[in-house]
N, C-alpha and C positions, 0 to 999 in steps of 0.2 A: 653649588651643586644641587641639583633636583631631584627629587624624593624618586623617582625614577633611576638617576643616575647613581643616588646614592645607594639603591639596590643590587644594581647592575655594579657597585665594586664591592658590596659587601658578599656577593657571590664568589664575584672573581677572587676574593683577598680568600675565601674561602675555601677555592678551590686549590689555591696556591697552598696556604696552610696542610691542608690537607693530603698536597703529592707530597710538599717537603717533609713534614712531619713524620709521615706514613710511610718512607720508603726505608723500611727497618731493614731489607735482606741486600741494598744494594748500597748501601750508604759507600761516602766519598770520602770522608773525614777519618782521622786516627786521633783516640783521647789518651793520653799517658795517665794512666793510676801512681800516685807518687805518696804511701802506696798500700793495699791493703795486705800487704805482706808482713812488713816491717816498718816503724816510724824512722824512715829517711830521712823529711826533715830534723827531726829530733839528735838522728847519732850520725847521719854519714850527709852533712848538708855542704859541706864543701866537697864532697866528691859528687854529688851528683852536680854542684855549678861548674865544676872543672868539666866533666862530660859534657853538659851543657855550651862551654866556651868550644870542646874539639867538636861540635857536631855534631856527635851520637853516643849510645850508648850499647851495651851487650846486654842480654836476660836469657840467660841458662832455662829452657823447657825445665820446670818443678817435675814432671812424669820420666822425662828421656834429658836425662841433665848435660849428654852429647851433643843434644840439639842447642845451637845458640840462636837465637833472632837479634840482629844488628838493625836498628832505630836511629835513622837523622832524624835531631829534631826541623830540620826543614822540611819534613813531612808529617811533622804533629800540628794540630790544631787546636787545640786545648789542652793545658795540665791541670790534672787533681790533685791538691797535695791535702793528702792525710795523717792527721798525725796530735798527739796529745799537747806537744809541745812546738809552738812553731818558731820560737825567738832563734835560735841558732840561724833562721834562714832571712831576718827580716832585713838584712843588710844588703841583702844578694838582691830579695823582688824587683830593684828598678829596671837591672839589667836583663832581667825575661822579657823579649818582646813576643813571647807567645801567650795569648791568653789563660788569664790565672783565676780559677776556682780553691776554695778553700773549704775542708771540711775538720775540722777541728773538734776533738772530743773532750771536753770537758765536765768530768763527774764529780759527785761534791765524797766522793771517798777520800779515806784517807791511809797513811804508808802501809795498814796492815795487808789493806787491798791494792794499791797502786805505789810499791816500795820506791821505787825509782824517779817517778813525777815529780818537775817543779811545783812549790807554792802555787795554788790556784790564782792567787793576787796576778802572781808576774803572769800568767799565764792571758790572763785576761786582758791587762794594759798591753802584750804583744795582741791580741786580735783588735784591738782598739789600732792599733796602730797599722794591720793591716788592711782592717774597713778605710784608715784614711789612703793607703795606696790604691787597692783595686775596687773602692766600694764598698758600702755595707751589703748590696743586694749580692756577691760575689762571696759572702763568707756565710759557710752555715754552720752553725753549732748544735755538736752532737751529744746528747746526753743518752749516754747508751753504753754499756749497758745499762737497763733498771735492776736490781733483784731489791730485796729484803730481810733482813733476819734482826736479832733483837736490837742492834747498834743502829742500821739503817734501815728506820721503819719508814710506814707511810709518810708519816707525820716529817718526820727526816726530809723525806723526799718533797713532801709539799712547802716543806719551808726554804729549802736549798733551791728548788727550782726558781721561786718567785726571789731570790736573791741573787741570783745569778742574770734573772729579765732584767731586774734593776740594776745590775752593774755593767748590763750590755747595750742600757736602752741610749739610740741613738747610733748604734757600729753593728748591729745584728736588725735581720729582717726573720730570720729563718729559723728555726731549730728544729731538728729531729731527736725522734728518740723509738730504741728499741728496749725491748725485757731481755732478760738473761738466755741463753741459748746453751743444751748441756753437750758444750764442746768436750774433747779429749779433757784438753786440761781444765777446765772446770768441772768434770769430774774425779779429776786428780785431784782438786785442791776444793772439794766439797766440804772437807771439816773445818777447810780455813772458812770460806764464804758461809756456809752454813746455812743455806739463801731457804723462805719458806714459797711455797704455792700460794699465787695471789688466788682471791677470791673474786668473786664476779661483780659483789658489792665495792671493792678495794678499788678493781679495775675503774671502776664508774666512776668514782672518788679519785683517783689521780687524773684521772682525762678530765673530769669538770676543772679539777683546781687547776692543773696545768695550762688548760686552755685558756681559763682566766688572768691568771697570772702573763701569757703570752696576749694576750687582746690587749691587758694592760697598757702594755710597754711595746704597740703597734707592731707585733710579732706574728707568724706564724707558727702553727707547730703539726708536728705530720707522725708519723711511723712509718720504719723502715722495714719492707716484707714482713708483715707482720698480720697472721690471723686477726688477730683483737686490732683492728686501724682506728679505734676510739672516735670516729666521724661523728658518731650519736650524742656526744659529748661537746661538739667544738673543735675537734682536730680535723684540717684538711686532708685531701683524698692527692697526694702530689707525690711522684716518682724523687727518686733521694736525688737524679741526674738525668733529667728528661731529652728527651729528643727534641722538646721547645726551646726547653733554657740553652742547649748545646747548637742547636741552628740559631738562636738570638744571637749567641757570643760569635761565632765565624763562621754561619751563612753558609755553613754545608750537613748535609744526612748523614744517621748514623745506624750502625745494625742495630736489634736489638739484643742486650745482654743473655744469654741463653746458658750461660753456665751457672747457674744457681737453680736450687731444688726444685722440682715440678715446673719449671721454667714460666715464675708465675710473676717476675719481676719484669718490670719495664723501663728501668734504667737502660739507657745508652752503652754498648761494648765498648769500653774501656780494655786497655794494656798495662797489665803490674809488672813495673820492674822491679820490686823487690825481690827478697829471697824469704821464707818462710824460716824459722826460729833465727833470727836475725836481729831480734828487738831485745832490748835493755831495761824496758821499764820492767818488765817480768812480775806485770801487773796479772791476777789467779784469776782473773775469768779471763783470757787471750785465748784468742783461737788459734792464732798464728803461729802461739810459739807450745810446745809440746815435750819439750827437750832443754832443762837451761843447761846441762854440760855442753849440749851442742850449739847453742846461740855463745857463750863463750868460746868456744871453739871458733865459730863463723865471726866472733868479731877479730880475733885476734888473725884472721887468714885476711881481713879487709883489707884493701890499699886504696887508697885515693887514686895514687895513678893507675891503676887497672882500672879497663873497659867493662869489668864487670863489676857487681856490688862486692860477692865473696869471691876472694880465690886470682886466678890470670886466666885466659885462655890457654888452654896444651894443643897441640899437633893432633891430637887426635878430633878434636870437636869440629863439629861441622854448622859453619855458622854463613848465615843465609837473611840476605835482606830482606823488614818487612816493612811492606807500604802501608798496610790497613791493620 
């Protein structure tokens, strides 16, 4: 190829990039959230493979709980599966032949703040084991939330991360991380966490060391919507779920996410079929869950065999195919 020619396709691959990438309002593609509601995988993973074998699934509108949207997966192109815990599901991966992303939360707390979570060991040797199914470049590890108080300090935090690079180096490419956010119930449960205000020196001081410990061990490491994106430090400038990474995996456009604050995220629209207080770790900073009389409640209404996560369909609901 000629230095001419090779112009003339760094143009063209250009411009291609550039419609595919960029076409946020009309995209073609459908991404299943699996899910930022509730950990799926974790407590209901044979129910969502059972839906997975009939086809489709149900997800009750969280606003108008009348409304149902009924989902074939022959019309999904990608799953996200989220979730603290992902062993429950590692037996199931072979038989998805829909493209599989993996975000996994792993923080180095422990039962006062995360009562319900596996041992971080098993937790780890399951995402080892899923980099060997769909890849390392397919799994990203989330450390997030951050906060602080006198148990889990900087120093905490700086030691826990770079031992967690080390125990991932080689099955992780990726890691994110966001700071504490003052949810419902982390405000609820503020005397538990007891979390203090970083400092601006602090801030400097976990983005050096963290990014260092991540260069280490041939990683990345980014923030998620997040003011402070620590770049100045060594952290990359990267969407948690891009409209690149998402056209890589199956070669189709996506909207851009619009429902989150100031509409200032650039992730990819994603679909959550979760349900909201539906999770069991009823770990104190959860945004999802608000309510634990009502997440026990919602577990004990579950069925496997229902189209939906909590609950059946009634005669009254009105439920309505969605493509996108």
């Amino acid at each position: 190829m000629t230095i001419g020619e090779l112009t003339l396709f760094e143009q063209l691959r250009k411009f291609v990039n550039e419609t595919c990438y960029n076409k946020k309002e009309d995209g073609d593609g459908m991404i299943l959230n699996v899910s930022g509601r509730t950990d799926i995988v974790a407590f209901y993973s044979k129910w969502f493979i059972r839906r997975y074998k009939a086809g489709f699934v149900d997800v009750r509108n969280p606003f108008y709980p009348k409304l149902v949207s009924r989902i074939y997966f022959k019309d999904v192109d990608l799953i996200l599966f989220c979730t603290k815990n992902p062993l429950p599901i590692l037996d199931f991966l072979s038989s998805i032949k829909i493209p599989i992303l993996f975000h996994v939360t792993l923080t180095p707390y422990k039962t006062d703040i995360e009562p319900n979570v596996p041992p971080k060991g098993k937790i780890i040797e399951g995402i080892k084991k899923i980099a060997k199914i769909i890849g390392c470049e397919n799994v990203f590890i989330r450390y997030d939330p951050i906060f602080k108080n006198e148990r889990y300090t900087l120093e905490y935090h700086k030691k826990a991360f770079e031992k967690m690079c080390s125990l991932l180096n080689g099955s992780v490419k990726h890691i994110i991380v966001s700071f504490l956010d003052e949810y419902k119930n982390v405000l609820k449960n503020k005397c538990i966490l007891n979390y203090k205000e970083w400092t601006e020196e602090e801030y400097r001081e976990i983005g050096l060391s963290f990014a260092r410990s991540a260069q280490k061990y041939g990683m990345t490491v980014q923030t998620c919507f997040e003011d402070k994106n620590l770049v100045e430090y060594g952290f990359v400038k990267r969407d948690c779920l891009s409209s690149e990474l998402a056209y890589q995996l199956t070669g189709k456009t996506y909207k851009k996410w619009k429902a989150r604050k100031g509409n200032k995220c650039n992730c990819v629209e994603m679909i959550d079929i979760g349900v909201y207080n539906s999770c069991k770790h009823f770990c104190k900073y959860c945004y999802a869950n608000f309510d634990e009389c009502v997440v026990e409640t919602n577990f004990k209404n579950h069925q496997e065999s229902s189209s939906l996560l909590v609950g059946c369909l009634q005669k009254e609901d009105s439920v309505k195919v969605r493509r996108k």
